[in-house]
DOFISE-702851 format. One line per field, with one value per residue (C-alpha): residue number from 1; residue in three letters; z, y, x. Coordinates in Angstrom, 2 decimals. Last residue first. Example, Ala and Ser with C-alpha at 12.3 -4.5 7.8 and 13.67 -1.06 7.14 Angstrom:
2
nr c(2 / 1)
rest c(ser / ala)
up c(7.14 / 7.80)
north c(-1.06 / -4.50)
east c(13.67 / 12.30)
This chain:
336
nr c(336 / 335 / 334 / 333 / 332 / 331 / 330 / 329 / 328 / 327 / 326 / 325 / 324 / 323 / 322 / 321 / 320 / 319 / 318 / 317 / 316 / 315 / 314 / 313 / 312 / 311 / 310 / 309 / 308 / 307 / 306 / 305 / 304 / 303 / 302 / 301 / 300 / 299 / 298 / 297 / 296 / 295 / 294 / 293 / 292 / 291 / 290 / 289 / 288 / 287 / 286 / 285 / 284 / 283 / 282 / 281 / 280 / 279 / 278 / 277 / 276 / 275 / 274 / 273 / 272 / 271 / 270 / 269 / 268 / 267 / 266 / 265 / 264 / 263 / 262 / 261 / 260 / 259 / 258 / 257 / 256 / 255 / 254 / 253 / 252 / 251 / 250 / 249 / 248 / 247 / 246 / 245 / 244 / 243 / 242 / 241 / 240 / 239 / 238 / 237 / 236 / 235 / 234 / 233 / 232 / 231 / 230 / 229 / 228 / 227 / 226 / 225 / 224 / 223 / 222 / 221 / 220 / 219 / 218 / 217 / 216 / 215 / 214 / 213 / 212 / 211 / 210 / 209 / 208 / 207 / 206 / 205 / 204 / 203 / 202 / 201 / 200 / 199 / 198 / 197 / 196 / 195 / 194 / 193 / 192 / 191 / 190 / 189 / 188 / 187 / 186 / 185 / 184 / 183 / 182 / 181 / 180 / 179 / 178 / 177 / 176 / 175 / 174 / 173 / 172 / 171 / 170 / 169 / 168 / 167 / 166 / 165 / 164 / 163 / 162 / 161 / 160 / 159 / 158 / 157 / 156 / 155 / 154 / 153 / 152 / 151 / 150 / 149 / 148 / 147 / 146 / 145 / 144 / 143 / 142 / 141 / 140 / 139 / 138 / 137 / 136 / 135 / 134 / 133 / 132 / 131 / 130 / 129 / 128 / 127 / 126 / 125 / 124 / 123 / 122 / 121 / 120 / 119 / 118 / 117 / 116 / 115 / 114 / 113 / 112 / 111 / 110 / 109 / 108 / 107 / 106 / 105 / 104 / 103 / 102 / 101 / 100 / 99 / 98 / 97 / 96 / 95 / 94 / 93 / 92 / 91 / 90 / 89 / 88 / 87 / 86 / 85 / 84 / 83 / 82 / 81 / 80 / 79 / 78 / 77 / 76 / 75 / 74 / 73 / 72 / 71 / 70 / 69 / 68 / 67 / 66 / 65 / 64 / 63 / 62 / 61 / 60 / 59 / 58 / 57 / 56 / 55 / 54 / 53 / 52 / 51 / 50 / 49 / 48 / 47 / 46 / 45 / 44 / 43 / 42 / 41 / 40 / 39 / 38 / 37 / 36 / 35 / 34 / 33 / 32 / 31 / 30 / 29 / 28 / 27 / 26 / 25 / 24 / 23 / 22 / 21 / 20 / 19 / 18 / 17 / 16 / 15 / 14 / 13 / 12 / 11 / 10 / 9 / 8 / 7 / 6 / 5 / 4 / 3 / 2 / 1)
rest c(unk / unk / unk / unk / unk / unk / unk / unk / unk / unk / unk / unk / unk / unk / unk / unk / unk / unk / unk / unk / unk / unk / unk / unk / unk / unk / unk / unk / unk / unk / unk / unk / unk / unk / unk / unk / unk / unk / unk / unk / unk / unk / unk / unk / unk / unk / unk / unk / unk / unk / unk / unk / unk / unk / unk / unk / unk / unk / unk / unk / unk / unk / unk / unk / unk / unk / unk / unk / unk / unk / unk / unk / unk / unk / unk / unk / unk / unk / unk / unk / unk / unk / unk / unk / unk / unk / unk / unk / unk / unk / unk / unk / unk / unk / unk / unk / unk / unk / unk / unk / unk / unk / unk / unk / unk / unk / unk / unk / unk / unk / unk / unk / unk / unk / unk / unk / unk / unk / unk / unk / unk / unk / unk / unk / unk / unk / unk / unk / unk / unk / unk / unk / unk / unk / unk / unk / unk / unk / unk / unk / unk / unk / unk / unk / unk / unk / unk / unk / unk / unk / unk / unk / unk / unk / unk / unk / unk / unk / unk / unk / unk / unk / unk / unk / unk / unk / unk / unk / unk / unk / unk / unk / unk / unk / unk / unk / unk / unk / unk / unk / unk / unk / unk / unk / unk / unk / unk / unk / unk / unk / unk / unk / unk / unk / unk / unk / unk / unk / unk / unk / unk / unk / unk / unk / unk / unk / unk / unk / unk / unk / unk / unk / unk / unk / unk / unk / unk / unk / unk / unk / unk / unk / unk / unk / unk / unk / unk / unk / unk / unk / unk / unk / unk / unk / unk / unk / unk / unk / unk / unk / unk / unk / unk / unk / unk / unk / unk / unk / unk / unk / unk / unk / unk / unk / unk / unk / unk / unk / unk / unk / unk / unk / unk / unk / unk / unk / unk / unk / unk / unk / unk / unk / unk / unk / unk / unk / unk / unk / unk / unk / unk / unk / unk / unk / unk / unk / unk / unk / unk / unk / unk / unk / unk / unk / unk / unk / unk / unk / unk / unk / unk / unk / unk / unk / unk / unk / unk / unk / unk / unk / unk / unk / unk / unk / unk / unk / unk / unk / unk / unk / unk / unk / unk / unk / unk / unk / unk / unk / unk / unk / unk / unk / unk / unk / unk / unk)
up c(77.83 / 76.25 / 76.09 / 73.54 / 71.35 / 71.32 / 70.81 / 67.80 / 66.01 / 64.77 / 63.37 / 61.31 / 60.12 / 58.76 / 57.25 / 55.04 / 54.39 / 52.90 / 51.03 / 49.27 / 48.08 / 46.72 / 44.68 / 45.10 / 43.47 / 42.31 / 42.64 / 41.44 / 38.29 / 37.52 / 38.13 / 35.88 / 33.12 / 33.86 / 32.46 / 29.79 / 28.50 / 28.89 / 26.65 / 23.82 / 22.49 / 24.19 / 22.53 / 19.32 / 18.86 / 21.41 / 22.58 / 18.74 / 18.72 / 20.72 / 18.12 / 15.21 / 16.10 / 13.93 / 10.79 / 11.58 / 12.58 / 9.44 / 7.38 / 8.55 / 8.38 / 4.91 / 3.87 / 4.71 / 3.22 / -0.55 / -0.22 / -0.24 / -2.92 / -5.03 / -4.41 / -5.02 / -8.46 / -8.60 / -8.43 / -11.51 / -13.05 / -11.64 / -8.68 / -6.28 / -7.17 / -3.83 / -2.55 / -3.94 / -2.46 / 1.22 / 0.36 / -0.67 / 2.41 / 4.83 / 3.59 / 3.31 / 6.94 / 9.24 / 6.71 / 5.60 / 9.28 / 10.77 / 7.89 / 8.65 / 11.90 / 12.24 / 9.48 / 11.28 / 14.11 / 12.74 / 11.60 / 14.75 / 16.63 / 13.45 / 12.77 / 16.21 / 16.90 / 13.19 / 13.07 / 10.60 / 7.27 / 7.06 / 9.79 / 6.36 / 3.52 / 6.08 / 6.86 / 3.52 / 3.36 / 6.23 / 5.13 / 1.69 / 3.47 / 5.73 / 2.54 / 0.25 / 3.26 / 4.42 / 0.89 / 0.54 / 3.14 / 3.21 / -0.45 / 0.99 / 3.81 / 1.25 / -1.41 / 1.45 / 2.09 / -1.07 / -1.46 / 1.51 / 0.02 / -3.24 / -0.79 / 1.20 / 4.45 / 5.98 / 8.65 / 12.27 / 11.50 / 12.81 / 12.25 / 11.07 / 7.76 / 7.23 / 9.54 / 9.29 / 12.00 / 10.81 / 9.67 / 6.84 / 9.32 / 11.08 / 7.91 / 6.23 / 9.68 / 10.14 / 7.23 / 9.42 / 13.05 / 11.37 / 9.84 / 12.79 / 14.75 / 12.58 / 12.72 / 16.01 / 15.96 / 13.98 / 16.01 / 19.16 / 17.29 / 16.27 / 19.72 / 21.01 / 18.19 / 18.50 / 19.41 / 16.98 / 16.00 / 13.87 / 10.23 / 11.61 / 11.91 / 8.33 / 7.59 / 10.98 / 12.60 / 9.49 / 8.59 / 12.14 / 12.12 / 8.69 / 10.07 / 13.65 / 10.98 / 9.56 / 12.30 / 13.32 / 10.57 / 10.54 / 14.06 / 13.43 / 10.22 / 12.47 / 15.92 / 13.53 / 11.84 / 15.63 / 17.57 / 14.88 / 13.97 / 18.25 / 18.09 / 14.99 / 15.98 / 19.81 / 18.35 / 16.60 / 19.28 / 21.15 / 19.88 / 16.72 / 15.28 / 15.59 / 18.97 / 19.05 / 16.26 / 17.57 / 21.27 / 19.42 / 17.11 / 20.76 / 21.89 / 18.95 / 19.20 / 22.01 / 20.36 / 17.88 / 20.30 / 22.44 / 19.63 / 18.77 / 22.48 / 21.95 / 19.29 / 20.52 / 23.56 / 20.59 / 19.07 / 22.33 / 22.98 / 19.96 / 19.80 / 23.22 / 25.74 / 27.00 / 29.15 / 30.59 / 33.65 / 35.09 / 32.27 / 29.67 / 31.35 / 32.21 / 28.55 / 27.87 / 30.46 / 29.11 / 25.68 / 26.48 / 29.02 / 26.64 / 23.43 / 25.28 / 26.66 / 23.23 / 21.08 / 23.42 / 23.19 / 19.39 / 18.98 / 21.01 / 19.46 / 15.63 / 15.76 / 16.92 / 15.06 / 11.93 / 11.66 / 11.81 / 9.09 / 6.71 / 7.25 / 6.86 / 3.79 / 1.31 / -2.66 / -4.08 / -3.20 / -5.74 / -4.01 / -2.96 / -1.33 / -0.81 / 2.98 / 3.27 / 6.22 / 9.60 / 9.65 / 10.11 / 6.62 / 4.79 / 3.46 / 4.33 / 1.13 / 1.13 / -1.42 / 0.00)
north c(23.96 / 24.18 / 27.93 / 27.68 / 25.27 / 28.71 / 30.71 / 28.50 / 28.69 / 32.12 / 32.15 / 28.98 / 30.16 / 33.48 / 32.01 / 29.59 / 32.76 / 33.86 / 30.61 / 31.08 / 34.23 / 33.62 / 31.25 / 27.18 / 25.97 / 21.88 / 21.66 / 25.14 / 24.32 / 21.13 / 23.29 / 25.82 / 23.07 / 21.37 / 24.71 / 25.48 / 21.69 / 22.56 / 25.38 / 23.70 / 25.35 / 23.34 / 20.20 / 19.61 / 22.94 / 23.47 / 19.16 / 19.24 / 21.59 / 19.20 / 16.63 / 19.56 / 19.95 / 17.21 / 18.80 / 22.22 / 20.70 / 18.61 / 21.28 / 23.17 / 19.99 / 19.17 / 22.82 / 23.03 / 19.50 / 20.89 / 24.34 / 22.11 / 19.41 / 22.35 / 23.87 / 20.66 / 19.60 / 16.33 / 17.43 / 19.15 / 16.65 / 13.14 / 11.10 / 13.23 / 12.47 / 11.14 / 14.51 / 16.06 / 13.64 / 14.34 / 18.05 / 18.01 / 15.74 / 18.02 / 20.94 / 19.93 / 18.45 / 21.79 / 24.34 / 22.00 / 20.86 / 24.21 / 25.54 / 23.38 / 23.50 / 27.22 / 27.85 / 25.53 / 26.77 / 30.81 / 29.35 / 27.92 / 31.32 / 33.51 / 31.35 / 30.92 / 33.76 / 35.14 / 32.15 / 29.12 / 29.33 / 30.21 / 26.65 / 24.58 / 26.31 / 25.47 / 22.39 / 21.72 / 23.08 / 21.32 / 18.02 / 18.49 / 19.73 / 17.08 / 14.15 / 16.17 / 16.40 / 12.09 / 11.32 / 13.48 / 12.81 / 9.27 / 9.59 / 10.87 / 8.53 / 5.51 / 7.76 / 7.70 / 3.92 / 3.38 / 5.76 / 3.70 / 0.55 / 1.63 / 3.05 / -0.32 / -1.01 / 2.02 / 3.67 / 3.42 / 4.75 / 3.41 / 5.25 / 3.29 / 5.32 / 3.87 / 0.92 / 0.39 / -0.21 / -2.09 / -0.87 / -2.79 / -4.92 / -1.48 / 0.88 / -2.46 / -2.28 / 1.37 / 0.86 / -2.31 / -0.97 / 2.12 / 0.23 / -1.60 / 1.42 / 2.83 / -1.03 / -0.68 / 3.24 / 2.62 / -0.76 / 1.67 / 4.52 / 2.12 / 0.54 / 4.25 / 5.47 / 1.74 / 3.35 / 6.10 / 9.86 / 11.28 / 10.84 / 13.46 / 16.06 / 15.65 / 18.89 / 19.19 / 16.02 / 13.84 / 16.55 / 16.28 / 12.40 / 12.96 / 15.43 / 13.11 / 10.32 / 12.31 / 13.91 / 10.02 / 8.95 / 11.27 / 10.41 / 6.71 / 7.15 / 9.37 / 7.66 / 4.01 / 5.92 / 6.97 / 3.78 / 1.17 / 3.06 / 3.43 / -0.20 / -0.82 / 1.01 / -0.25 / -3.30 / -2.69 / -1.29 / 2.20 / 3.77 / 4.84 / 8.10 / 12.12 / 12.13 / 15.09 / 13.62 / 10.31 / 12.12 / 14.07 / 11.44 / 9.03 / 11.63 / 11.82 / 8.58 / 8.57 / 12.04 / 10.01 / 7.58 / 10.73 / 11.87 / 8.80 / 8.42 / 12.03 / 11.19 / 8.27 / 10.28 / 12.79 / 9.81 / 9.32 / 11.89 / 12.95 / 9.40 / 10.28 / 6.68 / 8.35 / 10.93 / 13.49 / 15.33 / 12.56 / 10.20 / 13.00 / 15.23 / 13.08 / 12.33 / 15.77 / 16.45 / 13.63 / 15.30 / 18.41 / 17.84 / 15.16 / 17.32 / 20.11 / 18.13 / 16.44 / 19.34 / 20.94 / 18.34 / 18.00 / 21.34 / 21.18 / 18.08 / 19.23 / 22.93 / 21.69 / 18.48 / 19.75 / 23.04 / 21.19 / 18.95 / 21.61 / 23.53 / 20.16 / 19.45 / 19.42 / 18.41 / 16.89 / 13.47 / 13.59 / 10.92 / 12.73 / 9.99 / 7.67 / 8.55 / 7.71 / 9.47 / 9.15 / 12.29 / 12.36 / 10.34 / 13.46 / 14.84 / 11.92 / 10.05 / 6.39 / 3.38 / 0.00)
east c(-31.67 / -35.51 / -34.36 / -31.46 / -33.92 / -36.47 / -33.69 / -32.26 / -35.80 / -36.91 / -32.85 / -33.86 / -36.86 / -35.49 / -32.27 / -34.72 / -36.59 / -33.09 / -32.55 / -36.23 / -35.33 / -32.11 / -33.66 / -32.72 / -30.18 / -29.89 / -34.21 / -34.75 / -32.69 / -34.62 / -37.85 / -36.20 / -35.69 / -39.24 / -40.34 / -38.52 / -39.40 / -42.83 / -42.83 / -40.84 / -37.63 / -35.87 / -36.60 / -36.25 / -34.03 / -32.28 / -31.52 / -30.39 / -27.60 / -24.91 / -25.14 / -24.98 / -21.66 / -20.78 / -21.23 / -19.94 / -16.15 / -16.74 / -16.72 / -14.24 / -11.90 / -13.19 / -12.71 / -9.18 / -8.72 / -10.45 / -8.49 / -5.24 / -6.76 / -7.39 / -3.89 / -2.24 / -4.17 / -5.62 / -9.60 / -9.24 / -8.97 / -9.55 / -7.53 / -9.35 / -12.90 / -13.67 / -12.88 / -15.94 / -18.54 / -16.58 / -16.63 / -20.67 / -21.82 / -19.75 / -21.46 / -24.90 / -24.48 / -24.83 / -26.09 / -28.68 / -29.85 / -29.26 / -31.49 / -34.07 / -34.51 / -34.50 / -37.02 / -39.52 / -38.74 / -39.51 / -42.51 / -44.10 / -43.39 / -44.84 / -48.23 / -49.30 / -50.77 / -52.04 / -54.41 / -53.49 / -53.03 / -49.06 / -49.20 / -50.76 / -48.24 / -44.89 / -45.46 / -46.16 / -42.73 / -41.33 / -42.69 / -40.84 / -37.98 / -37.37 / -38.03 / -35.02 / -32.95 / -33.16 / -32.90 / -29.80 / -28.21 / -28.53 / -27.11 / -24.03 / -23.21 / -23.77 / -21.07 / -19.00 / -19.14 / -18.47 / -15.74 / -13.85 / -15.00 / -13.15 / -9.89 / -9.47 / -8.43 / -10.36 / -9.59 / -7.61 / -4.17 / -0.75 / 2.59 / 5.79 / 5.21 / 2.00 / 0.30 / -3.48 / -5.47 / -8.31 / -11.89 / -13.88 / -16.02 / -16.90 / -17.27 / -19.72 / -22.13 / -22.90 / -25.75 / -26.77 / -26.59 / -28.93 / -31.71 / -32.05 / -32.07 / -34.66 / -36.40 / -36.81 / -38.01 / -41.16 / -42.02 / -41.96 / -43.78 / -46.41 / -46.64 / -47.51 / -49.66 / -51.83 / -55.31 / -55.56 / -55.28 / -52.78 / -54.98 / -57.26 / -54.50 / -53.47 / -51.30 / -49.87 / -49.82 / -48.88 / -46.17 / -45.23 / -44.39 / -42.87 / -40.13 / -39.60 / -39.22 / -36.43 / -35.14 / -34.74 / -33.22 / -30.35 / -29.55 / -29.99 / -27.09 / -24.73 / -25.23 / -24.58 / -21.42 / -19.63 / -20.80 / -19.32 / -16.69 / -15.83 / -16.05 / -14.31 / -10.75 / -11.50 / -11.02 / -7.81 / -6.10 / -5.96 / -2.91 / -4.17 / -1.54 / -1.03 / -1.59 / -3.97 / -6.17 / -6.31 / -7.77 / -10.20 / -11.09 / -11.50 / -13.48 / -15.85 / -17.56 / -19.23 / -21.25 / -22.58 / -24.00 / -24.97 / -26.81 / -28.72 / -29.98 / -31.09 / -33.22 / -34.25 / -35.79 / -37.10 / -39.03 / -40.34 / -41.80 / -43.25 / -44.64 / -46.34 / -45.41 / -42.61 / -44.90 / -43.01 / -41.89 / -39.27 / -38.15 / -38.40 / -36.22 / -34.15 / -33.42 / -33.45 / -31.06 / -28.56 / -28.64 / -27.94 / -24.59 / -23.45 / -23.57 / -22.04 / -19.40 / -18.49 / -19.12 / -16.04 / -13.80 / -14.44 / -13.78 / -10.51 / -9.61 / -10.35 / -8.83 / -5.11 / -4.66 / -6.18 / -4.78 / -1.74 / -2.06 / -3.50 / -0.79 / 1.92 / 0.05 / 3.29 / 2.13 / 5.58 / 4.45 / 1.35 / -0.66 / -3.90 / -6.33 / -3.80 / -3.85 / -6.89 / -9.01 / -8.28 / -5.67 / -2.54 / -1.35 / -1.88 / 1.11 / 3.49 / 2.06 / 1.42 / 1.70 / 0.00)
């Protein structure tokens, strides 16, 4: 297996621009410095807004609502994803794969079946509110809640199996006396890219179908509730596009490396630099998704400050706390 120095830092191919007199030591460096601290950061966020949705639905709501508990997946999806990206922080800092060859699949496995269930799920969530919103008859029956259950079985499923092919095709791959965890073969690897893409694309094309009829039904509805509901409809949808589009066009454009233009050092230069930006945006959007699908809700805001009112009570309350206490120490002083 031929090799270039230029790019073998980072977990993709290192094959995928040959030409050995095209230096990437920029690119290579703005790679291991912006992607772990980003990373480390989406990470904590991600976890921290994720975990207090899920308790949030355990304690205040009713898992048995579709909504419910297609957002609890939701967030279960997320935090998958979001297992994966300390270990690509921590590879990315070291500059090789030091953790073995079956931590390489696991944490393949976890990051790409988080990615594909994530996807789905915004895009059953999408469909689930297109049948609420523009056929609000059709939403009511007896068997929602097993429906929603079967519905997210076979998303997960559907999600173990797509992440399936970038696990059995991972291995720690040697270059340069410096091990990588990736791909062991460059066709699979554009496969498997070309899978990731078309995902994408479905997955958008169906969001903003239901988003725009959406869209036309709420524009109908009274004056009220039309401007709140549409700015989240706006907001979810462009986070969503500006968030993967990206990512899914640079990864689709890379593949074609080997072709003209695609082959030129400058163009493969400006195409890494993008990739990293890219995919910094990209996988944020883990830690963005407990704002948007859930935050934004009314009751969620308020099981939040009675979470917060729980941990810290108001200054208020503390000081009438103060009050009682100070009525009560004479009265104990004089039973002695």
């Amino acid at each position: 297996m031929t090799t270039t120095t230029s790019s073998s830092s980072t977990y993709e191919y290192p094959e995928d621009y040959p030409d050995d007199g095209c230096s990437k030591a920029d690119v290579i460096e703005f790679g291991a410095i912006a992607t772990p601290i980003i990373f480390s950061l989406v990470t904590l966020l991600s976890l921290f807004g994720n975990l207090l949705v899920l308790l949030i639905l355990i304690k205040y709501e009713n898992l048995k609502s579709m909504t419910n508990g297609f957002i609890f997946n939701l967030a279960l999806s997320d935090l998958m994803f979001t297992l994966g990206l300390p270990f690509w922080a921590y590879y990315h800092h070291v500059d090789q794969w030091t953790l073995g060859e079956v931590t390489c699949k696991v944490v393949n496995f976890v990051f790409y079946a988080g990615f594909y269930s994530s996807v789905l799920f915004l895009t059953v969530m999408s469909l689930q509110r297109y049948r609420a919103v523009v056929y609000p008859l059709s939403d009511r029956g007896e068997n929602r809640t097993r429906f929603a259950v079967a519905l997210s079985i076979v998303v997960w499923v559907l999600s173990f199996a797509a992440a399936l092919p970038a696990t059995l095709r991972s291995n720690v791959q040697v270059h340069f006396n410096t091990a990588h965890c990736q791909y062991d073969d460059l066709d699979f690897k554009k496969a498997g890219e070309y899978q990731q893409n078309i995902f994408f694309f479905i997955a958008f094309v169906i969001i903003c179908f239901c988003y725009t009829r959406i869209l036309q039904t709420v524009l109908k509805s009274p004056a009220s509730k039309r401007i709140r509901t549409v700015k989240l409809i706006f907001v979810i949808v462009v986070v969503f596009l500006v968030g993967w589009a990206p990512y899914n066009i640079v990864i689709f454009l890379r593949s074609f490396s080997h072709l003209h233009p695609f082959d030129d050092c400058n163009v493969s230069i400006h195409l890494d630099y993008a990739f990293y930006i890219c995919r910094l945006m990209a996988f944020s959007h883990c830690c963005l998704n407990p704002v948007f699908y859930a935050f934004v809700g009314v009751k969620f805001r308020k099981h939040l400050k009675a979470i917060i009112h729980k941990i810290s009570p108001p200054p208020q309350a503390s000081l009438e706390s103060q009050r009682t206490r100070m009525v009560v120490m004479p009265s104990m002083g004089s039973m002695y």
